[in-house]
N, C-alpha and C positions, 0 to 999 in steps of 0.2 A: 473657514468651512464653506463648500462650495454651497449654488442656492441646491441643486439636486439633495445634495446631504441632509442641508437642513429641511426639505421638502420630504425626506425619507425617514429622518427620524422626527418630524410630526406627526406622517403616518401611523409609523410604528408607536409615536406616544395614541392617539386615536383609537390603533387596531387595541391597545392593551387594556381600553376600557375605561380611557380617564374620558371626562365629559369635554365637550366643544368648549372652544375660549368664548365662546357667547354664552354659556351658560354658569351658571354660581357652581360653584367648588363646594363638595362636601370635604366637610372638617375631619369625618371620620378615618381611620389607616385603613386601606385597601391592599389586597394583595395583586401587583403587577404582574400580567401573563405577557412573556414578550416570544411572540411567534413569527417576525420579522426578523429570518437570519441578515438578509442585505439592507443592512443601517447600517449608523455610525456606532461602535467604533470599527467596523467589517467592511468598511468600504474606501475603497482607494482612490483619487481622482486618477493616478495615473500610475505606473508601475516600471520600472527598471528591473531587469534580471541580477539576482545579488553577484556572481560571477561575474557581471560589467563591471561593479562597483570594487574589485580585486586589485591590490595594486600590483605591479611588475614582482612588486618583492617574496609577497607573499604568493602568488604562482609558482613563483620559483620553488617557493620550500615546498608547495603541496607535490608537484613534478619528484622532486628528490625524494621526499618520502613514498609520493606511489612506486618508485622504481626502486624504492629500499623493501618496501611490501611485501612486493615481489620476492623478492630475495630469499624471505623469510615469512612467507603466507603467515598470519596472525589476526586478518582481518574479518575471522568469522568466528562466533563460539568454537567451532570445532577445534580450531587450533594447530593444524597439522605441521606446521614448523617448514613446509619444503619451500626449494626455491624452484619457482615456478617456473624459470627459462630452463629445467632439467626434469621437473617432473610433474605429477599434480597429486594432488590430495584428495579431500572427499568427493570435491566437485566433479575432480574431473574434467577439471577447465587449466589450462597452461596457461602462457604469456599473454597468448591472444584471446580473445573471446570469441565463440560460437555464437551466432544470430539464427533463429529459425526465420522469423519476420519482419521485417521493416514497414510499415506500411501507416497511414492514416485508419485511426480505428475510431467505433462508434458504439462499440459495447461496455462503455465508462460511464461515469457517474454525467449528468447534463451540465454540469458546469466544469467537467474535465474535458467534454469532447466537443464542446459548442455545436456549431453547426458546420464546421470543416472538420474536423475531425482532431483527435489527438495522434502526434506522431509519435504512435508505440514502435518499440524497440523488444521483440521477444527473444530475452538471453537465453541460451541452451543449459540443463545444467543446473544445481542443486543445491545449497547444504544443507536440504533438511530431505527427508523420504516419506512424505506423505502418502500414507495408503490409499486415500480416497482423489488426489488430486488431480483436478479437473485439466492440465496441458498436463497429462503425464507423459505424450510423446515427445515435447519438447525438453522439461525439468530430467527425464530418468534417463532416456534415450540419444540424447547430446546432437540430434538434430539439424541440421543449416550447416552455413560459412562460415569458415576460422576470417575473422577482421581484424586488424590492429586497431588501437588506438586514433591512428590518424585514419584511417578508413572511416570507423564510425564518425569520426567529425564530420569526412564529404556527406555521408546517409543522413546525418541531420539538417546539413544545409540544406539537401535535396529536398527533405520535408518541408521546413520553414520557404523555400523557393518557389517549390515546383508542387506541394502538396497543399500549401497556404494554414499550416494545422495548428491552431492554437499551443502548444507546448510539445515538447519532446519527454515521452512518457516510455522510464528504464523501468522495464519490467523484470522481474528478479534480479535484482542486480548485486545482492550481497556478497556472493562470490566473486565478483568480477569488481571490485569498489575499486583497487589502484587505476583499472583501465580506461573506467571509467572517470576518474578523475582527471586522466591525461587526453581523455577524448575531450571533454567538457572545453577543458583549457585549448585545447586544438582551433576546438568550434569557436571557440569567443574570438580568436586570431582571425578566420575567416570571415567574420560578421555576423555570427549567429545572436537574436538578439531577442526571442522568447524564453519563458520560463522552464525549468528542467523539472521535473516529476520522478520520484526516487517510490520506486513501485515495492514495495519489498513486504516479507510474510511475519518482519519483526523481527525475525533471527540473526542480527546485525551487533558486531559489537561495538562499542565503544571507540574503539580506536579509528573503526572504516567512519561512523559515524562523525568524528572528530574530523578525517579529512576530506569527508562532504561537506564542511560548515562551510560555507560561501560559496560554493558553489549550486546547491539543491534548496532550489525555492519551496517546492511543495514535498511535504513528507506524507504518501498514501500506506501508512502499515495496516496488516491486517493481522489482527491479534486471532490466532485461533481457537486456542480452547486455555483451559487455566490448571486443570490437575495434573500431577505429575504422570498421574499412571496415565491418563489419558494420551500426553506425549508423547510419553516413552512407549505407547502401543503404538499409535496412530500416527505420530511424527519423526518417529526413533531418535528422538532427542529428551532425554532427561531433562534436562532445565531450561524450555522452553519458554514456560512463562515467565521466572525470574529475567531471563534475557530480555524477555517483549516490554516487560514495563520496565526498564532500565531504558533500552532504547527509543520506545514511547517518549519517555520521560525527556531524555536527551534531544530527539526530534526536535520535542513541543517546547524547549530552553531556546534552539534556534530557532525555530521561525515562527512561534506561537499559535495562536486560532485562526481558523481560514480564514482571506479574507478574497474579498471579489472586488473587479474595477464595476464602472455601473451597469456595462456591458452582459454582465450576473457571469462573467470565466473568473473560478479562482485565479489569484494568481503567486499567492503566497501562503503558509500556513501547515497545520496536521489534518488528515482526511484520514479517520482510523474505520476500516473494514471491520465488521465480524460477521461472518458464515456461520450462520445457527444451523447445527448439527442436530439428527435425530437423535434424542436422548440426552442431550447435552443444555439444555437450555438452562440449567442451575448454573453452567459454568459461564455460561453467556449471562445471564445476570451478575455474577461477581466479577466480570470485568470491566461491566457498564458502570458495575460499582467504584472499580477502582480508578477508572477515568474522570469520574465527577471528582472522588473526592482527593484525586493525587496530582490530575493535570489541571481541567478547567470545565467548569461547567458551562461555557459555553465550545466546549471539542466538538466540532461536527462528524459525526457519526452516521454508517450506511449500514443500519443491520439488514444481512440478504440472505433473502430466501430461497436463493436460487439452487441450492444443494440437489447435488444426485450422486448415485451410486457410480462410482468411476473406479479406473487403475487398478487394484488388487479387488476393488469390496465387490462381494458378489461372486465371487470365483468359485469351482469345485475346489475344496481342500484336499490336496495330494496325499496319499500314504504308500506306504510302503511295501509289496506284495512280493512273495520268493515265488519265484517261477518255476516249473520241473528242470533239474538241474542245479539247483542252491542258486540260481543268477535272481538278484532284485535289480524289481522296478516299482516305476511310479501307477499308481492308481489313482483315477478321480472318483470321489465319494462324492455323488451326484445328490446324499442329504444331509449335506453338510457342505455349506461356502465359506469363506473368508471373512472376516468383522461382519460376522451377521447381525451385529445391535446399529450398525449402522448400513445397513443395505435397506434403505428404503428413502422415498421423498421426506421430508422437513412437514412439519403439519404447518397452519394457518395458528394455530392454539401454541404450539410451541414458538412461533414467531411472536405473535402475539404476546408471551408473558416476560421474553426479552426487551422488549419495544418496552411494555408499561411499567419494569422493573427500570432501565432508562430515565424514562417518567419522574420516577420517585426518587431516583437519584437525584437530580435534578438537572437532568439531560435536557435538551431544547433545540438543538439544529440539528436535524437530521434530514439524510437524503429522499424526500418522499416523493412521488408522483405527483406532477401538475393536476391541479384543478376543473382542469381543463383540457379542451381538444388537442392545444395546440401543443407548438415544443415546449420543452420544459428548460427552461435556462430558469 
C-alpha cells in the first residue's frame, strides 16, 4: 500500500469517529460512519485502460461478433431482428452511427469531467421514447453525421490529443453497442490510452453488455423510474426496470464500485444516476433500495435534481374537431397538456426523501457538492 493510501485510510479511520492513537481506546462497540468515499479500498495508485489489457485473440472474437450483431440487431431489449447494413429498427440507427457532438464536456459529475473536461460523444437516436427527455432533439430527431466505426476512433484520438480530456464519454450508446465496440478496438490500435465511459439510461441487454466486458471501464446508468405503468407511460417500454437491474447487476459483475487514482478522476467502476421525478419519489426510494441491497452498499450514486418539463410534457393535448364539410382536424385544448402529473420542477422535499431513503438503505457515496469554494474533484 502506497504511504498516500495509508495516509487516507487513517484519515478516514479519524474522520469516522475512533479516538487518536494517543489516546486510550474505549472497550465499548461503536457504530463506524465512513464518509470518506477516496480511501482504500477505492483508490488506485495507478490505472490502465481494461481494453489495453485485451489480448489480439480476444479482439478478434469481439470484431466478429460486433459484425455478426449487426446482422441480426439483438443487442437491445427491443429485439428487432434486422440486419442493420439493409435496414433499421427502433433506433433508427443503420450500420453507421449518427453523432450530434463530439466535444469536451463539463456538465458531468466532478470526478468524470476533471478539470479538462470529459470527451463526450453525443449518439443520435434511441431505444427507449421518453416523454420528458432532456436531448430530445438529439435521442428522437436523429440529429448530426453518419461516422463509421473507424471515424469515431480518429474523434477520440482528437480528444485524448488535442482536447487533453480525461476519458472518452458514449453517451447513449445502447443502440449503437456493435459500433461501438469496433470503434474502441480501432482507437486502442491508434494509441488511445484513457478510460472509456459507457453512458447509457439502463436499457441495455445482456448480450451488448456481454460484448463491452473489457472493453468499458466505467459503467454511468441511469436507472429511471421502477413501476411498470410508469414505463410504459413515460418510456414506452414495459419492462424497463426488470431490464435496468439485470443490467446494473451485470455492469456492477464487471467492473464493481467506483474507484478513483489519488488524482479524485474515476477511473473504473458503476456511477448509477437517478433523476427524481415530480411525483415519483416512492419509486426513487425502491431503487435506492434495491442497489443497497442487490449490488453494493458502497454504489456511488448521483440523485439529481435537476428535472424539468421537456419534449412532449407540457404540450396542448390535440383532439379531434370535423370541420364544415365532414373534413377533420387537429385542435389544441389550451386546458389540457400532455403528462400533466409531471409538468412541473422536482421539489427540494421530494429530493430530500430520495436522498434519506438512500441513507437508510445504507447508501454512502454519493455525488454531493464541495464543501467549499473551490472545484470539486
Amino acid at each position: 500500500m502506497s504511504s498516500l493510501s495509508k495516509l487516507l485510510l487513517r484519515n478516514a479511520s479519524r474522520r469516522s469517529g475512533n479516538l487518536s492513537p494517543m489516546m486510550p481506546q474505549l472497550s465499548s462497540p461503536r457504530v463506524v460512519r465512513r464518509e470518506l468515499h477516496l480511501a482504500p479500498p477505492f483508490l488506485l495508485d495507478d490505472y490502465i485502460p481494461r481494453y489495453q489489457l485485451l489480448s489480439s485473440v480476444d479482439a478478434a472474437k469481439k470484431r466478429s461478433k460486433a459484425y455478426a450483431h449487426l446482422r441480426n440487431c439483438n443487442l437491445c431489449p427491443r429485439l428487432c431482428g434486422v440486419n442493420r447494413y439493409e435496414t433499421t429498427g427502433m433506433c433508427l440507427i443503420g450500420a453507421d452511427v449518427k453523432v450530434n457532438v463530439i466535444a469536451p464536456h463539463f456538465g458531468e459529475e466532478p470526478c468524470i469531467q476533471g478539470h479538462n473536461g470529459s470527451g463526450s460523444v453525443f449518439f443520435s437516436g434511441c431505444n427507449l421514447r421518453c416523454t420528458f427527455c432532456q436531448n430530445h432533439d438529439i435521442a428522437h430527431q436523429r440529429n448530426g453525421m453518419d461516422l463509421t466505426p473507424e471515424d469515431l476512433a480518429q474523434w477520440y484520438m482528437k480528444l485524448q490529443e488535442t482536447g487533453g480530456v480525461h476519458n472518452i464519454n458514449l453517451i447513449t450508446p445502447e443502440h449503437v453497442a456493435p459500433q461501438v465496440a469496433l470503434s474502441i478496438l480501432a482507437a486502442r490500435d491508434l494509441g488511445l490510452r484513457i478510460p472509456i465511459i459507457y453512458n447509457t439510461s439502463a436499457f441495455d441487454s445482456l448480450e451488448s453488455l456481454e460484448l463491452m466486458d473489457g472493453l468499458v471501464d466505467i459503467y454511468l446508468p441511469d436507472f429511471k423510474v421502477w413501476n411498470q405503468a410508469t414505463s410504459k407511460r413515460l418510456l414506452k417500454a414495459d419492462d424497463y426496470a426488470k431490464t435496468a437491474c439485470e443490467s446494473i447487476k451485470a455492469m456492477h459483475d464487471q467492473v464493481g464500485d467506483l474507484c478513483f487514482t489519488p488524482d479524485g478522476l474515476a477511473k473504473k467502476g458503476v456511477l448509477v444516476r437517478h433523476l427524481v421525478m415530480p411525483g415519483k419519489e416512492e419509486e426513487g426510494k425502491q431503487i435506492m433500495r434495491y442497489l443497497a441491497e442487490n449490488l453494493s452498499l458502497d454504489v456511488f450514486v448521483n440523485i439529481m435534481e435537476q428535472y424539468r418539463p421537456a419534449a412532449h410534457v407540457g404540450k396542448p393535448r390535440r383532439r379531434k374537431i370535423t370541420e364544415p364539410g365532414g373534413l377533420q382536424a387537429d385542435a389544441k385544448d389550451s386546458d389540457d397538456v400532455r403528462y400533466a402529473e409531471i409538468n412541473r420542477p422536482v421539489t427540494e422535499e421530494e429530493v430530500g426523501s430520495v436522498r434519506k431513503a438512500a441513507e437508510q438503505a445504507g447508501l454512502w457515496r454519493f455525488n454531493d457538492p464541495p464543501r467549499h469554494a473551490g472545484f470539486a474533484i
